[in-house]
Structure formats: C-alpha cells, structure tokens
N, C-alpha and C positions, 0 to 999 in steps of 0.2 A: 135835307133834314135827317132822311138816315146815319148820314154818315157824321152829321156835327153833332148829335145826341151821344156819339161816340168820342171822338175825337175833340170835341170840348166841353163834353161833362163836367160839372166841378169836381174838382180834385185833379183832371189831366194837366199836365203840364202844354204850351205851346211856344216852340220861340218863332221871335221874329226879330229879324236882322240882328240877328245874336243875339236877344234879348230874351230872358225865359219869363215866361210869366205863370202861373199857377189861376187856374181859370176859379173863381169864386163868386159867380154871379150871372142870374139873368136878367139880362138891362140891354136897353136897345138904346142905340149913340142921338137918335132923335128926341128922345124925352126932354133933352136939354131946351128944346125949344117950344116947350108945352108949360106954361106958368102955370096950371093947374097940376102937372104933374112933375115937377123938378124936387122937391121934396119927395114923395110917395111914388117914383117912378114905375113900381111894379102893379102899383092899386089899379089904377084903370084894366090893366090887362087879367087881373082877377076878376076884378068886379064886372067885365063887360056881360051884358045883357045879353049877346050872342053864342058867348059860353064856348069861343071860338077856341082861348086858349087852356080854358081850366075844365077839365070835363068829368064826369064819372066813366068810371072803366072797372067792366064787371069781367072775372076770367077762371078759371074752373081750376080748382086750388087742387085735384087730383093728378099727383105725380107722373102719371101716361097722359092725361091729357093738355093738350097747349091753346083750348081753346080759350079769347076772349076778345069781348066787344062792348059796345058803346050802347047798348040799351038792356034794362034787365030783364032778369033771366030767372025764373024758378029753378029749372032743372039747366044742367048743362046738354049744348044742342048735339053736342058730339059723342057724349058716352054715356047723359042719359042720368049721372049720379047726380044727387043735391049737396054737389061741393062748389055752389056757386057762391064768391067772395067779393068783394066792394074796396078799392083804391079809390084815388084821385089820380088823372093824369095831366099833368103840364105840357102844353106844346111851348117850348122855349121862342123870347119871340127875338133873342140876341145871347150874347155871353160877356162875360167882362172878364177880368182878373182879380183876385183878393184885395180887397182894398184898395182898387182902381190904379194899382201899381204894379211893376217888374219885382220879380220873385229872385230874392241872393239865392246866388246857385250852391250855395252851402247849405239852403233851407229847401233845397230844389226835391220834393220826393214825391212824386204821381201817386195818386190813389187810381188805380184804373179798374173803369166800368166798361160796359161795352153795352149798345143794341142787339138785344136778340134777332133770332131769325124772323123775318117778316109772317105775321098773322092773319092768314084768310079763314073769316067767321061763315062763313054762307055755304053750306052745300048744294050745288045743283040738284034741280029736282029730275025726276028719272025724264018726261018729256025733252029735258036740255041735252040729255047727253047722248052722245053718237059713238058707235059703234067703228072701234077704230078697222078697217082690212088689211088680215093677213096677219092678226094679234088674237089667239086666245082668251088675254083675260084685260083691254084695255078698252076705255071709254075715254073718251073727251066731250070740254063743253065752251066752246069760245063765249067771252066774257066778257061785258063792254060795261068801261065805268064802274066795278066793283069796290069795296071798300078795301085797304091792307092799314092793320099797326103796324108800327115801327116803336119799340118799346125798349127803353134800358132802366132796369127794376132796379139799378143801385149794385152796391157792396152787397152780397148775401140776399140780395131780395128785400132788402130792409128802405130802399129809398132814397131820398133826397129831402135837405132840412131847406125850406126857403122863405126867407121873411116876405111877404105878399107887401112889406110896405117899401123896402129900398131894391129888393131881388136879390138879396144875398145867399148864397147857398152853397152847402156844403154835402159830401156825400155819408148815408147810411139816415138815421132814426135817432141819434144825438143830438137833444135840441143845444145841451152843454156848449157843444164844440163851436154851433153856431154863432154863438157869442162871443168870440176869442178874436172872430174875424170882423169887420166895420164894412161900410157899406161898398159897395164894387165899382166905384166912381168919384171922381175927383172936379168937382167945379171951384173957378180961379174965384168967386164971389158969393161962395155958398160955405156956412160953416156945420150947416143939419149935421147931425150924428146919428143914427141911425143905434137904438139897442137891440133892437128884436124883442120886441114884449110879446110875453107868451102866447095873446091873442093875435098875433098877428102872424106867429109859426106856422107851417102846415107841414106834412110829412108827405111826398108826393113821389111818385113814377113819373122819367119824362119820357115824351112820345107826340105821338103823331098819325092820325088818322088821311090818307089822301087815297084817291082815286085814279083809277088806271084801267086800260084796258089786259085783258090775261088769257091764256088760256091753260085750262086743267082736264090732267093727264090723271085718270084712275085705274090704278093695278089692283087687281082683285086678286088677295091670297088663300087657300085653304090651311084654315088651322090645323085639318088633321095630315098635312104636310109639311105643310112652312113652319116656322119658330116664328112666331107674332112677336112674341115678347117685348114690350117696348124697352125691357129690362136688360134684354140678352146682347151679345155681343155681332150679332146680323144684322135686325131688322136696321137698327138708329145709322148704322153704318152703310148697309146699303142703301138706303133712302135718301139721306144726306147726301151719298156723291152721287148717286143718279143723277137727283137734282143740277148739281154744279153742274156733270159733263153735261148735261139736257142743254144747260143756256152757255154752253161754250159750243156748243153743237151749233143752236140757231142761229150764234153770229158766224160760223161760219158759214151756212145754209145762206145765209140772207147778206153776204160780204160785208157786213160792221163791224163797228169796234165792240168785243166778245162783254164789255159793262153797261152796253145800250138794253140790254136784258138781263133781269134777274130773277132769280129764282128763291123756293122755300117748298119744303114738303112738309105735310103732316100724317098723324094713323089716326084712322076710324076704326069701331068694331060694329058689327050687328050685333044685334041682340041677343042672339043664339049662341054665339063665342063662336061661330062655327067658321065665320070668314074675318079678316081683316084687310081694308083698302088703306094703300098709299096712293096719298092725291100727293102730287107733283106739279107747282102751279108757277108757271112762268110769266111774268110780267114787263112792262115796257119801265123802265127807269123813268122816262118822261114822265110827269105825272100829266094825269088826262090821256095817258096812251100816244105813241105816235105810231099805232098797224104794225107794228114788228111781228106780236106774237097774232096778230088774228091771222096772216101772212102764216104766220110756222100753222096755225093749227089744219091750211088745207095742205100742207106738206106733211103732216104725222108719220107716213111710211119713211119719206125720206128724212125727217129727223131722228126717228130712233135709229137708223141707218148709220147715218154719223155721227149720234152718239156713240154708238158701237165700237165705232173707229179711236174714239176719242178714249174711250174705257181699254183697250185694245194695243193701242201705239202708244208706247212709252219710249223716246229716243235715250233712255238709259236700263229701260228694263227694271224700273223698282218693282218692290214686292209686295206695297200698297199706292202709295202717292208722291209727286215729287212738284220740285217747280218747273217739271219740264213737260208736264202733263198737263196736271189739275190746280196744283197751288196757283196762290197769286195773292197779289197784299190783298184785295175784299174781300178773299174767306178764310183770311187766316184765323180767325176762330173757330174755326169748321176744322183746319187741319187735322189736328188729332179724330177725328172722324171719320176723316176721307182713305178708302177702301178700294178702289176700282177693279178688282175681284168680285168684291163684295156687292156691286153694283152690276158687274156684267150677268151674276147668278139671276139677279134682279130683271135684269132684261131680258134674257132665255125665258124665264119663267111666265115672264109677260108675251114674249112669244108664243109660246107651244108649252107651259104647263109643265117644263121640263126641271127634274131638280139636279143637280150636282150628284157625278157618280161618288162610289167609295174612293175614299183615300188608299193609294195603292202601300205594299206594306213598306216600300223605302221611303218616302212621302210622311205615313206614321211616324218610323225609326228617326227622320230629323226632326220631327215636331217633340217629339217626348224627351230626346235628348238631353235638351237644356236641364228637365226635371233631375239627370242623375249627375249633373254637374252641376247641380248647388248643393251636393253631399248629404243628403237625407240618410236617413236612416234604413231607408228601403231604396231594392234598384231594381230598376225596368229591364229584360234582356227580353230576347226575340230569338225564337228557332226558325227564322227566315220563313214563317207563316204568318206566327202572329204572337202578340206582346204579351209580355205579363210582370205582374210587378209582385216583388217577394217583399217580407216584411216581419221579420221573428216568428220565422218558420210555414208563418201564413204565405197561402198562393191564391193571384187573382188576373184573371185575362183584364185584357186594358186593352179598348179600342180609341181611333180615334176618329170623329167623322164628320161632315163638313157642319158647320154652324148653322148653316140651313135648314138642318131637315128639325123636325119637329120630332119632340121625345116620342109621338104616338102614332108615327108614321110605320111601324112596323119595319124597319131598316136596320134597326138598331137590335145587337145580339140581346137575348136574355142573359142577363148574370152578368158578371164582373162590373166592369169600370168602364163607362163611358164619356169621354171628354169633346170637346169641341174644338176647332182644331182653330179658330179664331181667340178662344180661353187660354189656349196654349200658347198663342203670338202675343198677344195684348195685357194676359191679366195671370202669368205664370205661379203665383204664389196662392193666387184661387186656386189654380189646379192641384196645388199641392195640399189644399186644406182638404180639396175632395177627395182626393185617393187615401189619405188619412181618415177620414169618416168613413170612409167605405170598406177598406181593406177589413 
C-alpha cells in the first residue's frame, strides 16, 4: 500500500504492455460482480460501518512537527501546541484509469504525488526504553504491533477530489476538474454515467494505517550544543540518512534483502527547549512484523557498528550521497536529503557526546570560495589565518563552522560573520544574503 499510494495515485501515469494509461480512479475490478454495487461502486466502501476504508485523521498542522493519528487530540502529543487539524483519509481499495480507458500519449502528462515518510504516533513511555551499552545519549524500545501512516496529502497538501459514488478522482481541491473526467470503468452492458454531484464529492488524503512490529532508537541532543533546528541545514539531514543507513545496516546484519526493513525518523523537544530527541524507528515491511527488527533491537552495538561502515564507505568517495552507497529507487524522495557526513556527526554524537571539530582554514578557503565567484560586490581573502570579507571600504572576519554546533554553544567567535558550512554547500545564495545583512 505504501508504494501504490505512490505510484498510482490519480494523476500518475502507468504503462502496461505499451499501453499508458493515466490512473483516475479508485475502483476495485470486483464490484462488477456485486448487483448492489455496479452502479455506485465506491458507495459501499464509504459507507461501510467498519470505517475500514474512510477514516478521520487528525495531524498537527505546526510546520516542525509531523505528528498525526487516527483518534482525536486536543493538544498535539509531540510538541504540545493546539495546532491540532481534522482531514479525511481514504485507504484506496483499487485503482483504475480515467474513464476506464488507455491514455493518447499526446495527452500523456503525470501530475505526480508521492507518500510521505511513514508516521509513528506513540512515544514510548520511559519504563519501555532500555538503555543502549557503550552509547552516551541512546535508548531503545522494541515494539510489537504498533500502529505506522502511510499518507500522500496530494499536490501542495491540497488533496484528492473523489466521487464516493463511481471512485473517480483526481489530484489537488478542484471539484471543477473532477467533472471533465467520467467514471473509471467501462461495463459491455452498463450505460450509467456518472456526474459527480456536489454531494457526493469529498476532498480527501489517501493513506493507510497497518501494523507492524519495530524497533526505536532515541538520540538525545543538547540544544545548548547541537542546532535543533528543524529549520536548519543539519538536523533534517542528519536524521533522514541515519535512518536509511540504520535499515541498510540491518539487512546486512541479518543477511536479507536491505527493503525487508524500513525505516522513518522524527524530532521531539521537551519542554524546557533545552533538549531535543531523534527517534529513528525501523520496522519490518511485512506487515504484522516478520522478527527482523525485534532481532536487530538485541544487536544495537552491532548495528550502529555497521551503520558506521555504511555512512563511512563510499566505493566512489562522494561528498554527500550516491547510488553506490545510500541511494536507491525507495528513497528517492529522500535523495536531496541524504548527507552521510551529516549522519556520521550524528552517530559520534550518540556515542560519546562528541561534536565536530573546527573547520581547518583550507577546508574555510574552499567553502567560501564559490561566494567570490559569483562576482559580488564584495570579496572574501584570507591571510592564511583567517577570512575576511571587504565591502565599500567596510571589513569583517568571516568564519565558517560546522552545521552542528549550535549558535550558543560558545564555539563560535564574537563579531563578524559566521556561516555554516552545510549553508554554504546546499543553499549558497542564502549565504550571500547574510553577509550582506551583516557586513
């Protein structure tokens, strides 16, 4: 289900034996055989009493956090604000193609959606979690049966149009659009036409609640060290490929194929702002669990071990991630993400508390570089100590230091200009706003 929420969402394109077709509908190929429901083939699966496929899904509409789940919620369970918001989610219980037909490949044009990353709503309580040896700041808590979404919000977050009476649907909050399209099926003896009458639209998320065994990994940060920021250019980046290398680790720990486990991390803060945890929760793909991770969770020494390795050995040497490492078609959504730098700081730090030393000053001189070769009006030079950027007449020191540490960690000079040396790889033209603000 993860992956068809994806990959035939309405709007994707799918071929088969050359054929393209434009997916515009959930309809399952049995209805046909249901004289209660050959007409209104999606009504039963609305209307069922079990509420197996239409549910409410409540999810915390605060831009840091990614919390949401399936019963409500006053405050949200994770950070605590009243930005708790109300969808509908659809579990699709098939797919079809626009108008039950092959798409001309002259009209051939994907809208593409994708599933997010999977959603664990439950924090362990402090009795569940164990103490990992020979790790500073890690706890784990093996997991059996817990709940994970699988959710794809649409174009923009905006949704899915679906007529509850034929399944017709199309991607975003345009009931207009859905009109243009007829119903997602073709019977040789049936001439129904399907309008979509207003009351029968709904605007919905599609997704999927299933159960699985898992086990999660808590790294406890100090904010007056680490850069929390779920904002910043670290934390989203280390976390993200922890994650992946973690369940490329455990298939290799455990000799499987490395997609029998998957993975998803999220950020917690305390109260206090004073700390923030990334939970890193590895689960079995099977659903209902097949022992994979409760297996990795009495192995913990030996998986962060070969994650290590994994984060560590690149048989090309990239300078974040490649497909000889960490990529791979399942997370290619994740790609622009993925860090393995930025994940090994992560794992030292889970170790022994350790942050990244200074950037040495040749290290600086190639990071800032790029800055005076996009011909500003100001230029960076160095007296083989340390940098400084001039600017109509004005002079200011310019450091640069790792993305890790925290503005308030004391590390960082008083005075001038201090950039981040992840700002400087990823997001160059930010750095240039800031040294203009600042100079």
């Amino acid at each position: 289900m993860d992956i068809a929420v994806s990959e035939y969402a309405p709007g994707r394109l799918v071929v088969i034996n050359k054929v393209t077709y434009k997916s515009g509908g959930i309809y399952s190929f049995h209805s046909k055989f249901r004289p209660e429901g050959q007409e209104h083939p999606a009504r039963p699966y609305f209307e069922s009493k079990s509420r197996e496929y239409f549910k409410d899904l409540y999810y915390c509409n605060d831009a840091a956090c990614n919390w949401m789940g399936l019963e409500m919620q006053s405050k949200c369970p994770f950070c605590g604000k009243e930005t708790i918001r109300y969808r509908k989610m659809l579990k699709p219980w098939g797919f079809a193609p626009v108008n039950g037909i092959k798409t001309r490949e002259a009209e051939a044009e994907a809208e593409m959606t994708y599933a997010e990353e999977p959603c664990y709503s439950i924090t362990p309580k402090e009795n569940e979690m164990r103490t990992a040896a020979g790790f500073a700041n890690l706890r784990y808590s093996k997991r059996a049966d817990d709940p994970l979404i699988i959710l794809n919000r649409g174009p923009k977050a905006a949704g899915f149009m679906v007529c509850k009476d034929c399944g017709a649907a199309v991607p975003g909050d345009d009931e207009a659009s859905l009109r243009k399209i007829g119903k997602p099926y073709r019977r040789q003896y049936a001439d129904h036409n399907c309008r979509h009458p207003a009351g029968s639209v709904v605007n919905t998320y599609l997704g999927n609640q299933f159960r699985t065994d898992m086990v999660v990994y808590e790294i406890t940060l100090d904010a007056r060290q680490v850069d929390v920021s779920p904002y910043g250019f670290w934390l989203r980046r280390a976390g993200q490929t922890l994650a992946e290398a973690m369940a490329l680790a455990g298939g290799r720990l455990l000799d499987i194929e490395f997609n029998e486990i998957k993975s998803g991390y999220r950020l917690r803060y305390s109260e206090d702002g004073l700390k923030a945890y990334v939970d890193v929760f590895l689960f079995d793909s099977l659903s209902s669990g097949a022992g994979y991770c409760s297996a990795l969770a009495e192995r913990t020494g030996e998986l962060m071990g070969e994650t290590g390795k994994v984060l560590e050995s690149c048989p090309t040497g990239c300078d974040s991630a490649c497909h000889e490492c960490l990529m791979h078609y399942w997370n290619q959504r994740a790609h622009g993400l993925l860090d393995r730098f930025a994940a090994l700081e992560l794992l030292k730090w889970c170790e022994s508390s350790k942050l990244p030393p200074a950037l040495s000053y040749d290290r600086q001189e190639e990071l800032l570089e790029p800055l005076n070769a996009m011909g500003a009006e100001y230029k960076i030079v160095g007296d083989g100590i340390r940098h400084y950027v001039k600017m109509q007449g004005r002079t200011s020191r310019v450091v640069v230091y790792p993305a890790m540490w925290s503005e308030s960690n004391n590390l960082l000079p008083e005075g001038g200009i201090a950039l981040a040396d992840k700002l400087l790889k990823y997001a160059l033209p930010k750095a240039d706003e800031m040294i203009r603000e600042k100079i």
